[in-house]
C-alpha positions as CSV (number, residue, x, y, z in Angstrom):
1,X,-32.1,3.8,5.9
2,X,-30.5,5.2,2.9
3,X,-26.5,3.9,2.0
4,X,-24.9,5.5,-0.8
5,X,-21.8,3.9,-1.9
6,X,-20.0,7.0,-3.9
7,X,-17.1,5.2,-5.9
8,X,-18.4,1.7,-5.8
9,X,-15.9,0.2,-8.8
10,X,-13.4,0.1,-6.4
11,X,-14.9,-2.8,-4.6
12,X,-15.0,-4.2,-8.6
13,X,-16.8,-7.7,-8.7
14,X,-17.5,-8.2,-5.0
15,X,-21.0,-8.7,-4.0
16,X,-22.4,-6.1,-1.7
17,X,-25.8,-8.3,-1.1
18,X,-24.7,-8.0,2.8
19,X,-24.6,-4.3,2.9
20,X,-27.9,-3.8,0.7
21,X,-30.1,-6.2,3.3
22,X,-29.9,-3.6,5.7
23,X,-31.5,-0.9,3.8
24,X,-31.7,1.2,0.5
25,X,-28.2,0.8,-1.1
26,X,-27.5,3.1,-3.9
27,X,-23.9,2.9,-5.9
28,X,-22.0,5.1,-8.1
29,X,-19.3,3.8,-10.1
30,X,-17.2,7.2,-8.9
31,X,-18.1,10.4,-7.8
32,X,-16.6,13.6,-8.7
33,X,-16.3,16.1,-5.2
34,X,-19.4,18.2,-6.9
35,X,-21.5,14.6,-7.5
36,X,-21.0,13.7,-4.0
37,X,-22.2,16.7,-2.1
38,X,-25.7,15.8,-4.5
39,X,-25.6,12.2,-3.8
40,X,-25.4,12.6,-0.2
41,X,-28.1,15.2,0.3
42,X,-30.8,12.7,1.7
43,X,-28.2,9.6,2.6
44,X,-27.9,8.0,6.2
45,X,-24.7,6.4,5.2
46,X,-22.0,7.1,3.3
47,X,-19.5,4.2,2.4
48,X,-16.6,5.2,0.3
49,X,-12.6,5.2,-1.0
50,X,-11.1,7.7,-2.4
51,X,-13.6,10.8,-1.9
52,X,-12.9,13.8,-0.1
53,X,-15.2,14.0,3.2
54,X,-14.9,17.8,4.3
55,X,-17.1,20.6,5.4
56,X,-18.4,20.8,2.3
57,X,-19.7,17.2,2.4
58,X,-21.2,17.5,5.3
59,X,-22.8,20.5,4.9
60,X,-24.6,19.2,2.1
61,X,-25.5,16.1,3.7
62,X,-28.0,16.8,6.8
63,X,-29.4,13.2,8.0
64,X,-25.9,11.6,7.5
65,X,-25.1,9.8,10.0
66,X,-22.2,6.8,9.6
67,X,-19.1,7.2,7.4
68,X,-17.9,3.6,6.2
69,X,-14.4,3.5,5.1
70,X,-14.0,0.6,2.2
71,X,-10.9,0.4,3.3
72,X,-7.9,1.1,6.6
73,X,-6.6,4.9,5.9
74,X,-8.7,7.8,6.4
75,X,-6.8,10.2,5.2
76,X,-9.6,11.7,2.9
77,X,-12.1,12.0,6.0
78,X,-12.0,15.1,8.3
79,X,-12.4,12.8,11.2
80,X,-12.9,16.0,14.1
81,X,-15.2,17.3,11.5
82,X,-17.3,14.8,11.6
83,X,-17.4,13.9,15.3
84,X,-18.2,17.6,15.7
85,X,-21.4,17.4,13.5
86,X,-22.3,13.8,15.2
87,X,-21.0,11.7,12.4
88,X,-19.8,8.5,13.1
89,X,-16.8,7.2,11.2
90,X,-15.5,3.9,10.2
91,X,-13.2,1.8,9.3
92,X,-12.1,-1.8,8.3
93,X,-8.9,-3.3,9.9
94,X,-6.6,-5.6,8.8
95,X,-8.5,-7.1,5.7
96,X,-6.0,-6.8,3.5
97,X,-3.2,-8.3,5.6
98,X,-2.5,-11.2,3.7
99,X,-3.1,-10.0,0.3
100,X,-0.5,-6.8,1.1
101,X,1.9,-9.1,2.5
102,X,1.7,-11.6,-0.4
103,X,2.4,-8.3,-2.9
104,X,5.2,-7.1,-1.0
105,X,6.9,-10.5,-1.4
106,X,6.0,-10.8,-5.5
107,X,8.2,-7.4,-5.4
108,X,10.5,-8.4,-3.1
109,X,11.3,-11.9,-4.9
110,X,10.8,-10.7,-8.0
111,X,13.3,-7.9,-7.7
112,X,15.8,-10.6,-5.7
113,X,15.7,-13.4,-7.6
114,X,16.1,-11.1,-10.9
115,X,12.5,-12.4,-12.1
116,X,12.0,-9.7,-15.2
117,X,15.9,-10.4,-16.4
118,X,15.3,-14.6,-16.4
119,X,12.3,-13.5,-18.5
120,X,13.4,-11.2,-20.4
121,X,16.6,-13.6,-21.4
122,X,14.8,-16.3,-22.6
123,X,12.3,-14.7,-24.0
124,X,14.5,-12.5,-26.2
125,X,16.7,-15.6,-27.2
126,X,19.4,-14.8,-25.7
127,X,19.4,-17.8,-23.6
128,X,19.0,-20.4,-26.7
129,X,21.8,-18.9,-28.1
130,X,23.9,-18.8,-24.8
131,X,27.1,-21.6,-25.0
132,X,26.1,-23.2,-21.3
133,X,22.7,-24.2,-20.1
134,X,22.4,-21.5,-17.7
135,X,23.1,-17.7,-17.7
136,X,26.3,-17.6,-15.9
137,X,26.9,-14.0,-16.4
138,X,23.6,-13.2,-14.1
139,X,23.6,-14.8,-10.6
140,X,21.0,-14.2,-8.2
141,X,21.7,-13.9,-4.2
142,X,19.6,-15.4,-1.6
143,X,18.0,-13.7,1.3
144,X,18.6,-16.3,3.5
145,X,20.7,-15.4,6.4
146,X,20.0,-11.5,4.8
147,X,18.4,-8.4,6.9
148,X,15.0,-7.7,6.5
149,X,14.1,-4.2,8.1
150,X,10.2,-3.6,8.1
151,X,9.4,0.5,8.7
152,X,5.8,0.2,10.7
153,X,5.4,-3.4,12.4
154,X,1.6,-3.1,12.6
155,X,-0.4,-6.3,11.4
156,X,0.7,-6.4,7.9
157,X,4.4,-6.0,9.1
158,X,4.2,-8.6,11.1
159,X,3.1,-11.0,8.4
160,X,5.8,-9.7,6.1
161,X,8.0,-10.3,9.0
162,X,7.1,-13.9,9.8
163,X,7.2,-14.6,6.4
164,X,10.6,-13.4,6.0
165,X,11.9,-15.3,8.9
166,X,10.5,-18.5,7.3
167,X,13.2,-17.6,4.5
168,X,15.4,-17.8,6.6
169,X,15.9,-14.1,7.8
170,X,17.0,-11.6,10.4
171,X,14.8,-9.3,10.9
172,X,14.0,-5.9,12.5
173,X,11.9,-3.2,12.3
174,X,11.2,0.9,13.1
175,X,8.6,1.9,15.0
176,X,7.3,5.0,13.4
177,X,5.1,6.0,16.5
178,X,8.0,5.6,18.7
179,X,6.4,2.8,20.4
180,X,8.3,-0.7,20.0
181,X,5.5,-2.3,21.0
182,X,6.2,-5.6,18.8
183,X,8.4,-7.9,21.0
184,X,9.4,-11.0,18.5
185,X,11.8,-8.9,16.6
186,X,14.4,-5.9,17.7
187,X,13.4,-2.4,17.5
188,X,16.0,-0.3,16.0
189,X,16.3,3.3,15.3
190,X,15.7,4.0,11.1
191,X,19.6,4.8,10.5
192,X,20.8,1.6,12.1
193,X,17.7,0.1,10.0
194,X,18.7,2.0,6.6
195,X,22.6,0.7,7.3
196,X,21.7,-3.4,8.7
197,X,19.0,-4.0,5.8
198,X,19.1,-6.1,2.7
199,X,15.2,-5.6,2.1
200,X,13.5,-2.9,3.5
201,X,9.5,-3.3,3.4
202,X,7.6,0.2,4.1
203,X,4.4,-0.6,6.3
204,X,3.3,2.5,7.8
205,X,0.6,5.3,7.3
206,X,0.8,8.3,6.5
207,X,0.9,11.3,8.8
208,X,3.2,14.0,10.2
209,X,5.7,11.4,11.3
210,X,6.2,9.6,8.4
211,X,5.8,11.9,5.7
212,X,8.6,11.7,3.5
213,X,9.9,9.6,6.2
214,X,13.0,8.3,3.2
215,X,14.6,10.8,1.0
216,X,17.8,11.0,-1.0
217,X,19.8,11.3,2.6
218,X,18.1,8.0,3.5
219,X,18.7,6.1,0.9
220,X,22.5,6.9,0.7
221,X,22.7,5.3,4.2
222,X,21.2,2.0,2.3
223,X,23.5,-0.8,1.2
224,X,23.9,-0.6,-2.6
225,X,23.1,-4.0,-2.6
226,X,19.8,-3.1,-1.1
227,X,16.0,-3.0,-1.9
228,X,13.0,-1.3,-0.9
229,X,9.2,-2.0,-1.1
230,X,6.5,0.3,-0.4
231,X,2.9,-1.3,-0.2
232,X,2.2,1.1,2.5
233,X,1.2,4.6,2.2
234,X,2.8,7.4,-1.1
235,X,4.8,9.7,0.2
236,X,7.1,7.9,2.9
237,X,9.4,7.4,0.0
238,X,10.0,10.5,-1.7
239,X,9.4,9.8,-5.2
240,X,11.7,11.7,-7.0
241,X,14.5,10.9,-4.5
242,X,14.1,7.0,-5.4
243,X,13.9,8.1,-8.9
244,X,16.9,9.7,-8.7
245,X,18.5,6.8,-6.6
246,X,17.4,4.3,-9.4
247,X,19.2,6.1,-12.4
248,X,22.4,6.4,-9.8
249,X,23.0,2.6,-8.7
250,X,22.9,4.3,-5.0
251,X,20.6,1.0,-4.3
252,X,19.6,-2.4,-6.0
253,X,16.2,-1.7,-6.8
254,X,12.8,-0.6,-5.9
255,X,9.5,-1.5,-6.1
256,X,6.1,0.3,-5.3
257,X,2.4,-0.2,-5.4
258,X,1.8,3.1,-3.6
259,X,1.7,7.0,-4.5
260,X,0.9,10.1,-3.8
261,X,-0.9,10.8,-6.6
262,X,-3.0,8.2,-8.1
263,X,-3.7,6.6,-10.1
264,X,0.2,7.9,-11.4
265,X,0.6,10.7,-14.0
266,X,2.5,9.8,-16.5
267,X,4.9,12.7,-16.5
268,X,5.8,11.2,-12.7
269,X,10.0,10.9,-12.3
270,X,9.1,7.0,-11.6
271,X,7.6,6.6,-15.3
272,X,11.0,7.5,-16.9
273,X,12.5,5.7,-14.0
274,X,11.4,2.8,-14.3
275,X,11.7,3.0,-18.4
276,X,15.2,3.2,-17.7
277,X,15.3,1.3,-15.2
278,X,12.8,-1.7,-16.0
279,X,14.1,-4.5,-14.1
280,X,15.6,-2.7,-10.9
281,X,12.3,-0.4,-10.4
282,X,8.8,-2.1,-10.0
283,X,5.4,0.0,-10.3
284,X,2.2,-1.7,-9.5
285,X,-1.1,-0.5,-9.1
286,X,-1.9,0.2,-6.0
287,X,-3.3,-3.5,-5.8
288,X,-1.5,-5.2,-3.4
289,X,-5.1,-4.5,-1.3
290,X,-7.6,-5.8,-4.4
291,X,-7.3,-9.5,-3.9
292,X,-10.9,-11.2,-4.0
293,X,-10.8,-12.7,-0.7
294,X,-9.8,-9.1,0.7
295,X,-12.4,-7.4,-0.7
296,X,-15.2,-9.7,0.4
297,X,-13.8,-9.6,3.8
298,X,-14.0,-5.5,3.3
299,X,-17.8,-5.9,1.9
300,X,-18.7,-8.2,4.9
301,X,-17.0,-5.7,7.6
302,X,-18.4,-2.8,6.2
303,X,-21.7,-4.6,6.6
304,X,-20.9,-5.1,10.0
305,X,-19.8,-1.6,10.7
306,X,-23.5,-0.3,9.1
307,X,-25.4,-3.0,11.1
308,X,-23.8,-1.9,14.5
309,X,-24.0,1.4,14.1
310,X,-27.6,1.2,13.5
């Protein structure tokens, strides 16, 4: 059995001694969309990110069999495609749970407790030359006994969600596929979520329901005081919209580690956003998914995903 992983850095340092035990494993730092129809030509297995599986693809790839995921979305397969031709595809779910819900709470804190501005103070000397021994003219507010509204209450929801009630939190949620089917918090519609929330945490994937999901209109019916955190999927927030909102005060702050383009070009509204903007508008990248322990879970079920399907 042949396994070609086609953009391999994105697993980084992991070890993928699992997955090559069960066959010949051949890995390619990246792929371009031209590379990867010639890599694939004699592969049983495909395991991949980012690339594009289309007609294409597959056409150029007769014995594949298994499509592995190193990762949850699969957004770049042509899933019907593939079940058509006799291609499995697969997944890994909910490996990243705790290393997305630990990121969305660095931006979160970071954003509420005014992290970059405490830095930024001292560092700058403001602070040693300030007449008290704390800056007074900055106060922070605690999100104790504040809203938390979480948009998709999937697995990683829930964990932001459990985690914000140990602060000390209300919280609800929006159930972008309409089902409410989490029963330890309220399910609200997303204007009575946009209007009740302090923090609002973006947990969902992307698809026709949630696409563009929070625009300018949205985000007027947030609390100025208010802050938003995307670690899900680019796109629910419209990026220029929360751009724009930034540069306006129409909320607190933002923070993202998701786009729609990525990695982010630098003529994106968000760069001079967030150069304006530097302590009320957070850009990481896309990494809230890349801590070690997540991706040797991911190597281990991808493993697992190649050894039952063969």
């Amino acid at each position: 059995m042949k396994i070609v992983f086609l953009d391999a850095i994105s697993m980084g340092d992991v070890s993928l001694e699992e997955m090559a035990a069960l066959g010949e494993l051949v890995c390619y730092p990246s792929s371009t969309a031209e590379e990867a129809r010639e890599r694939v030509k004699d592969a049983d297995v495909a395991c991949l990110n980012k690339v594009i599986v289309d007609q294409a693809f597959l056409d150029a790839a007769p014995k594949l069999k298994l499509v592995c995921e190193a990762g949850t979305g699969i957004n770049n397969i042509d899933v019907k495609l593939c079940e058509a031709r006799g291609v499995a595809v697969r997944n890994v779910a909910a490996y990243s749970t705790d290393s997305v819900a630990q990121i969305a709470w660095m931006h979160i804190l970071n954003l509420s407790g005014r992290a970059f501005h405490y830095q930024d103070f001292v560092q700058s000397g403001a602070y040693s030359q300030n007449p008290v021994h704390v800056d007074y003219a900055h106060p922070f507010t605690e999100i104790a006994g504040k809203t938390l509204g979480i948009v998709g209450m999937g697995a990683i929801g829930q964990k932001v969600a459990s985690i914000g009630r140990a602060f000390g939190m209300d919280v609800i949620y929006y159930s972008t596929s309409g089902t409410g089917h989490c029963k330890d918090y309220p399910c609200v519609s997303l204007a009575e979520l946009l209007e009740r929330a302090d923090v609002i945490s973006i947990h969902a994937p992307y698809n026709e329901r949630t696409a563009g999901l929070i625009g300018y209109a949205q985000m007027q019916q947030m609390k100025r005081s208010a802050i938003l955190v995307n670690t899900g999927r680019g796109g629910i927030a419209v990026e220029a919209d929360l751009a724009r909102a930034i540069d306006e005060g129409l909320i607190a702050g933002a923070a993202l580690d998701v786009y729609v383009k990525e990695p982010l070009p630098l003529d994106s509204p968000l760069m001079d956003a967030a150069r304006r903007n530097p302590q009320r508008l957070l850009l990481s990248p896309h990494i809230a998914w890349y801590s070690r322990e997540a991706r040797a879970r991911l190597a281990h079920e991808m493993a697992e995903n190649i050894r039952r399907s063969y």
